[in-house]
C-alpha positions in Angstrom: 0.0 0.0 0.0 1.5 3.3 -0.7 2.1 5.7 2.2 0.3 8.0 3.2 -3.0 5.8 1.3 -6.0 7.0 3.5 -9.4 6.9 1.3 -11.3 5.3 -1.4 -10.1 9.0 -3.6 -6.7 8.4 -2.5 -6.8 4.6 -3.5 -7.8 5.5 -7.5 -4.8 7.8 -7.8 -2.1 5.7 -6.6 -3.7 3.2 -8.9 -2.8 5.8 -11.5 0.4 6.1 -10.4 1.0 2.8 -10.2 1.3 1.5 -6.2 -0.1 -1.7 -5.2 -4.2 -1.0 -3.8 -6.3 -3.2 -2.7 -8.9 -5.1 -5.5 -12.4 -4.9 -5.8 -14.4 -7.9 -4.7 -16.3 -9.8 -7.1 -19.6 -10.3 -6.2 -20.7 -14.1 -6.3 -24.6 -14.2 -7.7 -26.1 -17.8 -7.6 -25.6 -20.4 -9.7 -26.4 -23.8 -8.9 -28.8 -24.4 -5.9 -27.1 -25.2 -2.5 -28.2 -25.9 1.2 -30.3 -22.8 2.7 -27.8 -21.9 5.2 -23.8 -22.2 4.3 -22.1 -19.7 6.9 -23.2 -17.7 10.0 -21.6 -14.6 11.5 -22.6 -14.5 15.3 -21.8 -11.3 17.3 -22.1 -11.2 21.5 -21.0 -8.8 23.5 -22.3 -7.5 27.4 -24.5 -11.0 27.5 -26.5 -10.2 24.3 -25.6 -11.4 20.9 -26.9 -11.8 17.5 -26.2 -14.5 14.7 -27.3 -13.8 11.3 -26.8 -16.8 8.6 -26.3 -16.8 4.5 -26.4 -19.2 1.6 -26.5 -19.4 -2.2 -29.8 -17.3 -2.2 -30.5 -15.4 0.6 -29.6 -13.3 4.2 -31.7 -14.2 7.3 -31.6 -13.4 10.9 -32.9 -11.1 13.7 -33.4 -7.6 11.6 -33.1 -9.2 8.0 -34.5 -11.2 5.2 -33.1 -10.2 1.8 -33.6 -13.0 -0.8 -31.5 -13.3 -4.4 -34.1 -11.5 -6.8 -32.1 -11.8 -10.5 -29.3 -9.5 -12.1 -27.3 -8.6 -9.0 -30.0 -7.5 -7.1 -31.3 -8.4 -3.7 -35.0 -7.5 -2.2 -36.1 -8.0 1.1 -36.0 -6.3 4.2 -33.5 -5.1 6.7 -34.5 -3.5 10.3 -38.2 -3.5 8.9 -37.8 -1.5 6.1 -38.3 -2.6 2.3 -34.8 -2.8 0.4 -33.8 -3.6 -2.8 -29.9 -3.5 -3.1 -28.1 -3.8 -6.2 -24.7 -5.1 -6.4 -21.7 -5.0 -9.2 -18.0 -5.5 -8.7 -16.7 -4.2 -5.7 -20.3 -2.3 -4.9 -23.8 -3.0 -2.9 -25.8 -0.1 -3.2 -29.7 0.6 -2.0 -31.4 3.0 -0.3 -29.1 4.3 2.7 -26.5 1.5 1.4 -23.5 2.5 -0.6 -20.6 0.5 0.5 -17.2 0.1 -1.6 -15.8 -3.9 -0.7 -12.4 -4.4 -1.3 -10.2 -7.6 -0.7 -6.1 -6.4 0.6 -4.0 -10.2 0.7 -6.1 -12.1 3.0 -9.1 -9.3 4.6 -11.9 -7.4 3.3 -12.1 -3.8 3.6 -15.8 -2.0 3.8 -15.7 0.8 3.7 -19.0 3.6 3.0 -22.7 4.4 3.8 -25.0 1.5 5.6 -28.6 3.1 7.2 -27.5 6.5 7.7 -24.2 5.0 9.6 -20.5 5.6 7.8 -18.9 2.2 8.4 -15.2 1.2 8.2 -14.5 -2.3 8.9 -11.5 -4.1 8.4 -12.4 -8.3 9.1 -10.0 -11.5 8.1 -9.8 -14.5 9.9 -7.0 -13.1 12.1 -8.9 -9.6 12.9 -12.0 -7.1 13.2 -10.8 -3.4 13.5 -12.8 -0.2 12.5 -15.7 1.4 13.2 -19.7 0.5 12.3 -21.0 3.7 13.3 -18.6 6.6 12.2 -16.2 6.5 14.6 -18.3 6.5 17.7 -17.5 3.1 18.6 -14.6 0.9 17.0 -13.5 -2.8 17.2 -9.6 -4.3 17.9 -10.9 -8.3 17.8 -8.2 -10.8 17.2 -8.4 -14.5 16.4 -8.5 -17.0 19.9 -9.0 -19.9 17.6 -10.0 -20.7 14.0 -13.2 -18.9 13.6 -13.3 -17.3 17.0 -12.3 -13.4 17.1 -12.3 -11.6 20.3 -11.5 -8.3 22.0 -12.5 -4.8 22.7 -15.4 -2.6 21.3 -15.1 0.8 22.9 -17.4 3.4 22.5 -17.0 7.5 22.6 -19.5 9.2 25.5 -22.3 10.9 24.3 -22.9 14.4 25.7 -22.6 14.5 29.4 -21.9 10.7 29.5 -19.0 8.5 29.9 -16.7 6.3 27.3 -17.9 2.6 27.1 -15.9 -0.4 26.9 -17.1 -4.0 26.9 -15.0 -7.3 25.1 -17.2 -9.1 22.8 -16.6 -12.0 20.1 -17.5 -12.3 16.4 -17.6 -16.0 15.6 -17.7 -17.2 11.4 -19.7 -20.3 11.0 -19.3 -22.5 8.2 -18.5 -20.9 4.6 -17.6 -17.3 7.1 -14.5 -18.9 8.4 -12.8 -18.5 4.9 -13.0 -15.2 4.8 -12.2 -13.1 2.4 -13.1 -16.1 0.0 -16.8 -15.8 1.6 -20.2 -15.4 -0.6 -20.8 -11.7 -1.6 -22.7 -9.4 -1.1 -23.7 -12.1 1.1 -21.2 -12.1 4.0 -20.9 -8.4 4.6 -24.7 -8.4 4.8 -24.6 -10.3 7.3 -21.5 -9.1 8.9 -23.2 -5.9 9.1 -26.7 -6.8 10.1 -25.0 -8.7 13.0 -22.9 -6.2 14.2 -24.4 -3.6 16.7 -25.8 -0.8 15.1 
């Protein structure tokens, strides 16, 4: 990565000028029919957790149903509102949803808009870092064992409050565990849907 490489801008002129970027992800529409569920992502943290599972065809779990609808695009809903999210190489847009996915050696970086919320996530099998919420709270989760990330997710104070801080787990289920070579847009929907937000 070149120095000084900070944003999604600053990523298409060192293209230009020739330093190694990270590569937009490919996104992975159906093909053949497969089992309903082929990976989970399951997120826990102060005694309260949330698991949200993806196959071939479809996201499901507390807060989401999107279902494959043809030609990239996705339609369903997420946190009770109607979506239809359409998706192309390295993109899943929708209403609220405009979200860059890039794959750097062996993690996927998100990176954009998700429900009114800037995210910047960083997740691999060794890590989670960054932040689902524009900064206000962030992740530094390392792998325990295969599958199993851990750590801290602090959060800033909101006016006339204090910081947070609390050590949760992210746990990839089945196909999640190979991450980055994961379903898409199917895995970072359901990495997102399961994160707190």
């Amino acid at each position: 990565m070149c120095p000084g490489l900070r944003t999604l801008a600053g990523a298409g002129l060192a293209a230009l000028a020739g330093c190694a970027t990270p590569s937009a992800v490919e996104m992975t529409p159906p093909v053949n029919p497969s089992p309903a569920v082929v990976g989970a992502v399951a997120f826990a943290a102060q005694g309260s957790g949330t698991t949200v599972g993806y196959g071939t065809w479809g996201v499901s779990g507390p807060g989401v149903e999107l279902g494959y609808a043809g030609h990239g695009q996705w339609a369903g809903r997420i946190d009770g509102t109607d979506v239809r999210i359409s998706t192309s190489w390295g993109r899943i847009q929708g209403p609220g949803i405009d979200l860059a996915v890039y794959r750097s050696g062996k993690e996927l970086l998100v990176r954009g808009d998700w429900g009114g919320r800037n995210v910047d996530i960083t997740v691999g099998r060794d890590r989670l870092t960054g932040s689902p919420d524009g900064g206000s709270c962030s992740f530094h989760f390392a792998a325990t064992v295969p599958g199993e990330l851990a750590g801290e997710l602090g959060c800033l104070a909101a006016p006339g409050g204090h910081p947070s801080a609390s050590t949760g787990t992210l746990k990839l289920q089945g196909e999640a565990i190979l991450v980055p070579d994961v379903l898409m847009p199917q895995f970072v929907l359901a990495l997102l849907t399961a994160l707190p937000h």
